[in-house]
C-alpha positions as CSV (number, residue, x, y, z in Angstrom):
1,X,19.8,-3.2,16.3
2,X,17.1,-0.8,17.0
3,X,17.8,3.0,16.3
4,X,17.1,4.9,18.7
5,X,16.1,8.8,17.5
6,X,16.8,12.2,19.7
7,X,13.3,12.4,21.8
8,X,12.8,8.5,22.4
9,X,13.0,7.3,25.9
10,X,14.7,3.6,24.9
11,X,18.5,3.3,25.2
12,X,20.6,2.4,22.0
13,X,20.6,-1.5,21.7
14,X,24.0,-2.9,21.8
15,X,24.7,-6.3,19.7
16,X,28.1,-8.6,19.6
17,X,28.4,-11.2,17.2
18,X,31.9,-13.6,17.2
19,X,33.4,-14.1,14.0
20,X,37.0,-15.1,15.6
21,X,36.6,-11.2,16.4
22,X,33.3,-10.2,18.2
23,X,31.9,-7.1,17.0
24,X,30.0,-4.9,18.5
25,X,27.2,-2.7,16.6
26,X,26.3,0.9,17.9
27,X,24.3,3.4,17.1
28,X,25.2,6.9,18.4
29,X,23.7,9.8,17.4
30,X,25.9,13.2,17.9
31,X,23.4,15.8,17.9
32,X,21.6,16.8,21.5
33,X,18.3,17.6,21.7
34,X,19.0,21.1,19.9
35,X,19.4,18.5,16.6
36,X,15.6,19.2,16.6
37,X,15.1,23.3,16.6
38,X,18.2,24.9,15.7
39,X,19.0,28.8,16.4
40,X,16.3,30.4,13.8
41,X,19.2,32.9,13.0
42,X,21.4,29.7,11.6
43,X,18.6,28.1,10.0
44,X,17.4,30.9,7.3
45,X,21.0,31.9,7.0
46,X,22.0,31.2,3.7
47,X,25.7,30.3,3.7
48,X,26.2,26.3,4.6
49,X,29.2,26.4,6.7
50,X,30.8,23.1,8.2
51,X,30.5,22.2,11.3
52,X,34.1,21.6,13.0
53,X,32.5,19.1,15.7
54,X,30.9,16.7,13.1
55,X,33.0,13.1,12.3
56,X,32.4,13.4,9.0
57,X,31.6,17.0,7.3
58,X,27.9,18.2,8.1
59,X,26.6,21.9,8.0
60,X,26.1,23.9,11.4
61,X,22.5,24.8,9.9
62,X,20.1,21.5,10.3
63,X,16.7,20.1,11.5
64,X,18.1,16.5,12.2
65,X,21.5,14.8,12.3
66,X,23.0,11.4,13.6
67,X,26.3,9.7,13.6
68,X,25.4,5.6,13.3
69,X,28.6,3.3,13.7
70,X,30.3,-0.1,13.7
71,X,33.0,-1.4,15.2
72,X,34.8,-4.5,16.3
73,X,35.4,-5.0,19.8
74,X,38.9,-3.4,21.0
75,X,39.4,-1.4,18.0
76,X,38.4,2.6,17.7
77,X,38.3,2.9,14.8
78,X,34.6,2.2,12.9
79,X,34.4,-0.1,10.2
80,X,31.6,2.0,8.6
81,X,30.8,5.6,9.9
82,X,27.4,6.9,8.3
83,X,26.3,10.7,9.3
84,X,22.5,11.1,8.2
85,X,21.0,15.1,8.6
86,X,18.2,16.7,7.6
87,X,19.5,20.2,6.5
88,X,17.4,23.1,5.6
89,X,18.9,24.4,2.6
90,X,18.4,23.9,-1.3
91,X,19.8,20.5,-3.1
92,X,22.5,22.1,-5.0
93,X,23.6,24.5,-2.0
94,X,24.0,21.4,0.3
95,X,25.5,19.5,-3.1
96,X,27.8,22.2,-3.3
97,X,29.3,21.9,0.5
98,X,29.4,18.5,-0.1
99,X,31.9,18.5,-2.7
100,X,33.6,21.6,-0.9
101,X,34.2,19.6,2.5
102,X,34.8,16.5,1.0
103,X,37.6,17.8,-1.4
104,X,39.4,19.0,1.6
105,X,39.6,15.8,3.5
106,X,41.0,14.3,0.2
107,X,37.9,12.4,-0.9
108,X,37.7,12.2,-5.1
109,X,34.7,11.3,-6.6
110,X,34.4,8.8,-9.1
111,X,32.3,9.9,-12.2
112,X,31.0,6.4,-13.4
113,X,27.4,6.1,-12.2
114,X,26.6,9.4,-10.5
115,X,23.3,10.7,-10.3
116,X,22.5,14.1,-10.4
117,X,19.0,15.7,-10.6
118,X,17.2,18.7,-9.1
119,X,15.8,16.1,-6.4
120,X,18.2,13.6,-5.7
121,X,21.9,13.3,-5.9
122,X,24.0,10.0,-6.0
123,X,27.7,10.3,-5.7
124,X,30.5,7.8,-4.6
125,X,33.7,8.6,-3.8
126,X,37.6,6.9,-2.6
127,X,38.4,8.7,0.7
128,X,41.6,8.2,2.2
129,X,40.5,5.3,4.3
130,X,38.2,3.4,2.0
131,X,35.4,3.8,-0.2
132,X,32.3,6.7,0.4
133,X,28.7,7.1,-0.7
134,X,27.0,10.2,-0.4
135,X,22.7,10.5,-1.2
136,X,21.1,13.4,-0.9
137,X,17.3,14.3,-1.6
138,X,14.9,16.6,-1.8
139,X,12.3,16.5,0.8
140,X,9.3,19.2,1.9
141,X,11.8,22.5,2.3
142,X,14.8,20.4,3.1
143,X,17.4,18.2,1.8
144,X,18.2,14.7,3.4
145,X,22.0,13.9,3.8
146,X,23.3,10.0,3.6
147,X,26.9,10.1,4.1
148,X,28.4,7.3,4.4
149,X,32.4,6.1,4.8
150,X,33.9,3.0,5.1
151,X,37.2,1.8,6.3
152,X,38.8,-0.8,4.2
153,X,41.9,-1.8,6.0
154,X,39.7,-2.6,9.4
155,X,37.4,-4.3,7.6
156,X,40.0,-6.8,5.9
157,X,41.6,-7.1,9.4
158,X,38.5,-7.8,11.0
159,X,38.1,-10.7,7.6
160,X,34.8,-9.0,6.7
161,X,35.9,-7.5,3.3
162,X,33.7,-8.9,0.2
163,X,35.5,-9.7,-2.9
164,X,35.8,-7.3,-5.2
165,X,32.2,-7.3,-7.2
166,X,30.8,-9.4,-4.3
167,X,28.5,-8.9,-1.5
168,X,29.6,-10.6,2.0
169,X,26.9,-12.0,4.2
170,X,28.0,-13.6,7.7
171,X,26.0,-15.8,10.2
172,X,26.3,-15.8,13.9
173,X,24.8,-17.5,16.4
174,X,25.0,-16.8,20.3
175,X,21.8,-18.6,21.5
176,X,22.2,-21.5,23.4
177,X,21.3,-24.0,20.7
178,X,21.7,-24.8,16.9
179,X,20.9,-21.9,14.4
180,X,20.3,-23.0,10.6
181,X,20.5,-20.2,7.8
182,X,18.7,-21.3,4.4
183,X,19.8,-18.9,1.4
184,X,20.1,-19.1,-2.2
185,X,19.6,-22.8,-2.4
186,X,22.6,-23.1,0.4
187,X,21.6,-24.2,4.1
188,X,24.6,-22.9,6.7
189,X,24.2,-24.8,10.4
190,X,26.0,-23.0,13.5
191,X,26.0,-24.8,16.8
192,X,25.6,-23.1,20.1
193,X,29.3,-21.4,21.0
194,X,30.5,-21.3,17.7
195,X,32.1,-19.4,15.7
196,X,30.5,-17.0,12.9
197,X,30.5,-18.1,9.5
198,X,30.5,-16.1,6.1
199,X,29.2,-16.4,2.6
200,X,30.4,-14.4,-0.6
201,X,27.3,-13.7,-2.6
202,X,26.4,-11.9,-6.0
203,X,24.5,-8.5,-5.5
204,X,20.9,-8.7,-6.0
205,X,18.0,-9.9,-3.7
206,X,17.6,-12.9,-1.6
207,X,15.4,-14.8,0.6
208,X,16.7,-16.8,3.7
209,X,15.4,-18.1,6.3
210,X,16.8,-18.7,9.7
211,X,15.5,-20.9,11.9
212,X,16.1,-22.1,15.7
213,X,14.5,-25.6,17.3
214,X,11.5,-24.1,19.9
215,X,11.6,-20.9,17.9
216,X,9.2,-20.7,14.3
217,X,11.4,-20.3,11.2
218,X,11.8,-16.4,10.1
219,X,11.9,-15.5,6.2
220,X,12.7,-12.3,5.3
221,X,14.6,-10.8,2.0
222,X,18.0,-9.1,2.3
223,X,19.2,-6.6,-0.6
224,X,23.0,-6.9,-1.2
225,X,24.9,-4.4,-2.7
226,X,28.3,-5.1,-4.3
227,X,31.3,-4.1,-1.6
228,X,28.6,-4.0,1.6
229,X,28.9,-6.5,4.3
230,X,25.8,-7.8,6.1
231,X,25.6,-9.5,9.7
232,X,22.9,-12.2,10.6
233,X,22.7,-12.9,14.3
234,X,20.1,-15.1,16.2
235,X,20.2,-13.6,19.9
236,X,21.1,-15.4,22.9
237,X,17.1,-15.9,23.5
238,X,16.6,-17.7,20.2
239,X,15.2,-14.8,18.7
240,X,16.7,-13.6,15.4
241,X,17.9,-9.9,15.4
242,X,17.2,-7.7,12.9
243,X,19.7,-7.8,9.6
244,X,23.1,-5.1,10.8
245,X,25.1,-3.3,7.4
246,X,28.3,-4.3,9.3
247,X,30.3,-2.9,6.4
């Protein structure tokens, strides 16, 4: 999938993968073109206050913000929802809002492992759906906002939950041929029309490769986190598409 950013003239690239569900990976960004030069009176004002047409909670004062989702086909609901924002404000104001808004949709953040420094914050969370990561950092004059939330019972529906601990990494192929995927000393084979296949893996890094007859071989290295759920697709043309956080 290829993000496309308020300002650029390409549409948003829309992939489907089947996995006995097909999914289908968007990227839509909520904010219009204001997103870019807000009201100067909201941007030097120095109370955060949410914002009540945000999917997940986000300040009314910001430089930048985006909504990026994914969803399988025929269901609404997303089975990851991640609001990024660039937000003119100090760390701990924005830190503060954060734990504000979040408290009142019921999220409780888990203690074990959180980061908290006067330039970067990293905080996870149990929301009422599923699990939730929030990053902020310090940049220039601003702070940069990953919020991410993720919905567990759609994801185990959809059979793309990892095992507890594990990373899940699944291979489709909609080209018109055979697709091979090498990784960690495992080589998976997917024929043309087939269906996806996944692969439980520890976290940590890895090197695959993923290659098509008529095409040359691609190796790249993938970086899986315990609890996230990667998608590998080779295109319809062949070509391999870039690696999609699915979940």
């Amino acid at each position: 999938m290829r993000t496309v950013r308020l300002g650029a003239k390409a549409p948003a690239r829309w992939r489907a993968f089947v996995c006995g569900l097909a999914f289908l990976a968007s990227c839509m960004l909520a904010a219009t073109a204001s997103a870019w030069m807000p009201h100067l009176a909201t941007l030097f004002a120095g109370e955060l206050t949410p914002d009540p047409e945000a999917k997940l909670p986000a300040p009314t004062r910001y430089s930048y913000r985006g909504i990026h989702t994914t969803v399988v086909q025929g269901v609404e609901t997303p089975l990851r929802t991640t609001l990024e924002a660039t937000v003119p404000a100090e760390l701990g104001n924005v830190l503060a809002f954060y734990r504000t808004e979040l408290g009142k949709l019921g999220w409780q953040e888990l203690r074990d492992g959180a980061v908290v420094s006067a330039d970067h914050v990293q905080l996870a969370f149990v929301s009422p759906v599923g699990p939730g990561m929030l990053a902020l950092d310090r940049r220039d004059s601003s702070t940069t906002v990953n919020l991410v939330q993720k919905n567990a019972s759609v994801a185990t529906n959809a059979n793309v939950m990892p095992e507890p601990g594990q990373a899940k990494l699944v291979f489709s192929n909609i080209s018109e041929t055979d697709a091979t995927l090498t990784i960690n000393d495992r080589t998976l084979k997917r024929a043309a029309g087939t269906r996806a296949v996944s692969l439980d893996l520890s976290p940590g890094k890895y090197s695959y490769e993923v290659s098509v007859p008529g095409h040359p071989a691609t190796t790249h290295v993938l970086n899986l986190a315990a609890g996230d759920t990667w998608e590998l697709t080779v295109g319809r043309d062949g070509e391999e598409w870039s690696p999609l956080l699915l979940y």
